[in-house]
N, C-alpha and C positions, 0 to 999 in steps of 0.2 A: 479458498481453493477454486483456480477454473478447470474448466475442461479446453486446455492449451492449442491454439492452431500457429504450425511452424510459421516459423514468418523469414521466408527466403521472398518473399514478397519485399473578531473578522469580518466580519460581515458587512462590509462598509463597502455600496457602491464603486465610492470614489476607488478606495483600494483593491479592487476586483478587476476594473477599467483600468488601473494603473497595469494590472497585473496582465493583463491581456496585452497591453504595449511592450512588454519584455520588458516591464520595469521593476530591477531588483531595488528592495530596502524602499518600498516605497507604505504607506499609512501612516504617513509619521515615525518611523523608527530610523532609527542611525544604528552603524555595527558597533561595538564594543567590543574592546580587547576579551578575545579567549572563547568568544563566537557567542558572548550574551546581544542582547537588544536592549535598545533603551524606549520608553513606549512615548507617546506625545504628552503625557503628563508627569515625564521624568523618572518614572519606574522603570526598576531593571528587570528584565524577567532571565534567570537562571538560564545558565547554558545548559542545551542539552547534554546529557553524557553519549560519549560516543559508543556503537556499537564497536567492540573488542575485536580486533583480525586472527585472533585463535580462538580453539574453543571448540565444543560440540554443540549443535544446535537440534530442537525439536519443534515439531512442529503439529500444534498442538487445536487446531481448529473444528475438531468434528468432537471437542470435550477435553477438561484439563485430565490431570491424572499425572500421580507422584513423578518426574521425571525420571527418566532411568538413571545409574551409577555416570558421572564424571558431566553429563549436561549442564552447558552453564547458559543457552539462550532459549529461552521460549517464547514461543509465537501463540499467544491464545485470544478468541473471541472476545470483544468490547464486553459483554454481558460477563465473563467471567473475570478472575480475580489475575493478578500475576504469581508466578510460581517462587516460593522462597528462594530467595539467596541466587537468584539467576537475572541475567540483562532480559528483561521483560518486553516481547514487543505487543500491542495492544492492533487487532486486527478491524481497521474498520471498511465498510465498502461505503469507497467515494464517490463513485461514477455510478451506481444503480441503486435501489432498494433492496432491503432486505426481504423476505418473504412475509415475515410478519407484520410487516411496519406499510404495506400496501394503504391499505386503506387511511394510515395517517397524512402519505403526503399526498392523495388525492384528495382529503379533505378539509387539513389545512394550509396543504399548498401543493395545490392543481398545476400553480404555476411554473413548478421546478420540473414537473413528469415530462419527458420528450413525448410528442404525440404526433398522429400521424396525417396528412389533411383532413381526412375525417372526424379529428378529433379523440384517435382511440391511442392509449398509452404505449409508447413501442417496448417490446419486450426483448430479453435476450435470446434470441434462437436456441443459444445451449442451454440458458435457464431461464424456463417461459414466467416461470415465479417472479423471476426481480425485473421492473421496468427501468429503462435507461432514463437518467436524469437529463434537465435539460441544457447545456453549457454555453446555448450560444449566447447571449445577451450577460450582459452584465449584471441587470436586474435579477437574472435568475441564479446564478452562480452566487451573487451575495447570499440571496434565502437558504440553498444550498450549505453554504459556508455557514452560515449562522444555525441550522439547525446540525452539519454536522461536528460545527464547535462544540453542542453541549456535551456530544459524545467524546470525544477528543477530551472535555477539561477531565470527564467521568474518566475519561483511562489516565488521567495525570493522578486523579486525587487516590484514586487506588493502586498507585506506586509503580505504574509500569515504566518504563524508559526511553520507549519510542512507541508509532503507531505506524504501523505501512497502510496504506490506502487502493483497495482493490480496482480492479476496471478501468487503469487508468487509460487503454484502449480502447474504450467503450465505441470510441471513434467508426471505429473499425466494423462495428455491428450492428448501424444506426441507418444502413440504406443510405447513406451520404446525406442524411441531416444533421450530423455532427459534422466539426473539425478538428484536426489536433488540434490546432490554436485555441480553440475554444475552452479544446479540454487541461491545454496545461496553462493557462489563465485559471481554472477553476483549484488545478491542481499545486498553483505558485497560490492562492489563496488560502488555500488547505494544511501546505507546508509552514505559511507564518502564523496560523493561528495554532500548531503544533509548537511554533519554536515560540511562540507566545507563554504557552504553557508546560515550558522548560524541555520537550520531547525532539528527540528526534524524531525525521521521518525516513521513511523508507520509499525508493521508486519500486513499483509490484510489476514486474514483468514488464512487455514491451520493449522491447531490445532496440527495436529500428530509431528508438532515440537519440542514441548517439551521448553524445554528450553535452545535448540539451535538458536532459533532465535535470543535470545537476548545476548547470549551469545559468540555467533559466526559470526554472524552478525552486533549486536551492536542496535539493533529493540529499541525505547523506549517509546513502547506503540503499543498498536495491535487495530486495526479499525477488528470486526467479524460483520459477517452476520449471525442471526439464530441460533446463539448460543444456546438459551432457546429453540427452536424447537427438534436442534437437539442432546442435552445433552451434547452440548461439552464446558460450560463457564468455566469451572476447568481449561483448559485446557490453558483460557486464564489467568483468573484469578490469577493463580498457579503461572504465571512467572512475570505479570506487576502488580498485585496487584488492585488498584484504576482506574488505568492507563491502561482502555478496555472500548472503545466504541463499544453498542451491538448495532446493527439493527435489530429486527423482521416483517415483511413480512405479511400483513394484508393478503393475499390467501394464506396462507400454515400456520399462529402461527393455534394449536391445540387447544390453550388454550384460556380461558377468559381473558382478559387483565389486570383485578384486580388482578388477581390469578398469573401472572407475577411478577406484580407488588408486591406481598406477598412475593415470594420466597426470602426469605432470604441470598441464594449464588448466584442469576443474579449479574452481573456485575451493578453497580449502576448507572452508564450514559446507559441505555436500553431504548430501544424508534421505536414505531409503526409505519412504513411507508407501503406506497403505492409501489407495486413491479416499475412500472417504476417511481415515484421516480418524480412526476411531480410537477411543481411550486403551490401552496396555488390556493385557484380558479381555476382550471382546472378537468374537469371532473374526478373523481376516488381520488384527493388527500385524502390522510391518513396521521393525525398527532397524535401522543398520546406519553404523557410519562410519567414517575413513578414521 
């Protein structure tokens, strides 16, 4: 989950560098019929399943917890398990650190932390907990890749069906030491070692992409935050079609929630949470969907 500002504003080198070129299908892989790959040692690795264009979706990142009646997509934290008999998305943050995981990539890999001339790790304004990773170089974005592969195979092996990748605007809140390029180079890395390991992925917010994310990237399907808030569904809409799970934000939606629910162009899996996002029975939850 972020804290959203409008905006009216693997591991291989080589394939990292490729991926900074806008170069799709590149580490050695060719496409295959039905959207599998084939790997540079003749391995097939399973098509992802696609996320479903109906359906209710939850979204489950501040603790899993029974679904409610008729839910069929959940969104929960990498450290957790996937929800029975639902299109499982597996949450990891791609572009920063976790809070608890500080201390590991400054000291086995100092080199991936963005820092600042002085040498101090830049942090996110809105969460001074997770520092921003580093995307500019190739070198760094492999480490990147390879340490967040392990996570990514760990949400395959426990049955999830896709993984969305947070922060992918991390760009945005780096004091212009990042780029986009940078970042969706790191983020076209991230997507193949997902579809390596039969998942789909999802683009996580950042509207002003257009339809470079999926096109450049290889995105197939976008997880937005606040879309209906902040006028930007088109944006997702426009590129994945069906295939855009909205979240609205029970302290900040404007609107009545029927009145949501009316609008005609919301993305149609859109659904009412509680900003932290807590387990069913716990003071403040918020569920509601169209």
């Amino acid at each position: 989950m972020r804290t959203r500002i409008p905006v009216v504003m693997a591991a291989l080198v080589t394939l990292v560098t490729l991926a900074s070129a806008g170069c799709a299908g590149a580490g050695g892989e060719t496409a295959l019929t039905g959207g599998a790959t084939a790997h540079a040692d003749g391995s097939a690795a399973a098509a992802p399943r696609p996320l479903p264009t109906t359906g209710i979706p939850d979204y489950q990142l501040g603790g899993g917890y029974a679904p409610p009646t008729g839910v069929t997509v959940v969104a929960r934290d990498s450290t957790e398990r996937p929800a029975a008999d639902t299109y499982g998305i597996c949450y990891v943050n791609g572009f920063q650190t976790q809070p608890g995981d500080r201390g590991s990539w400054l000291s086995d890999h100092p080199g991936a932390v963005l820092r600042t001339a002085a040498g101090t790790p830049v942090r996110d304004p809105g969460w001074p907990d997770e520092m921003l990773l580093d995307t500019r170089t190739a070198a760094a974005r492999a480490t990147i890749t390879a340490v967040l592969g392990r996570t990514i195979a760990r949400c395959a092996d426990r049955g999830f069906d896709a993984v969305e990748f947070d922060n992918l605007d991390s760009w945005t809140r780096s004091g212009g030491r990042l780029t986009r390029s940078g970042n969706l180079a790191l983020a076209a890395a991230l997507v193949r070692a997902a579809h390596d390991e039969g998942l789909a992925a999802a683009q996580k917010n950042t509207p002003q992409l257009g339809t470079v994310g999926q096109q450049r990237t290889g995105f197939d399907f976008a997880v937005a935050e606040e879309c209906v808030q902040y006028d930007e569904c088109a944006a997702y809409t426009d590129v994945y079609g069906d295939r855009v799970v909205d979240v609205e934000y029970a302290d900040t939606l404007e609107q009545d929630w029927s009145d949501v629910c009316a609008m005609p162009d919301r993305p149609r899996m859109t659904i009412l949470r509680d900003r932290d996002l807590v387990p069913a029975g716990d003071d403040g939850y918020v569920f509601e969907h169209c």
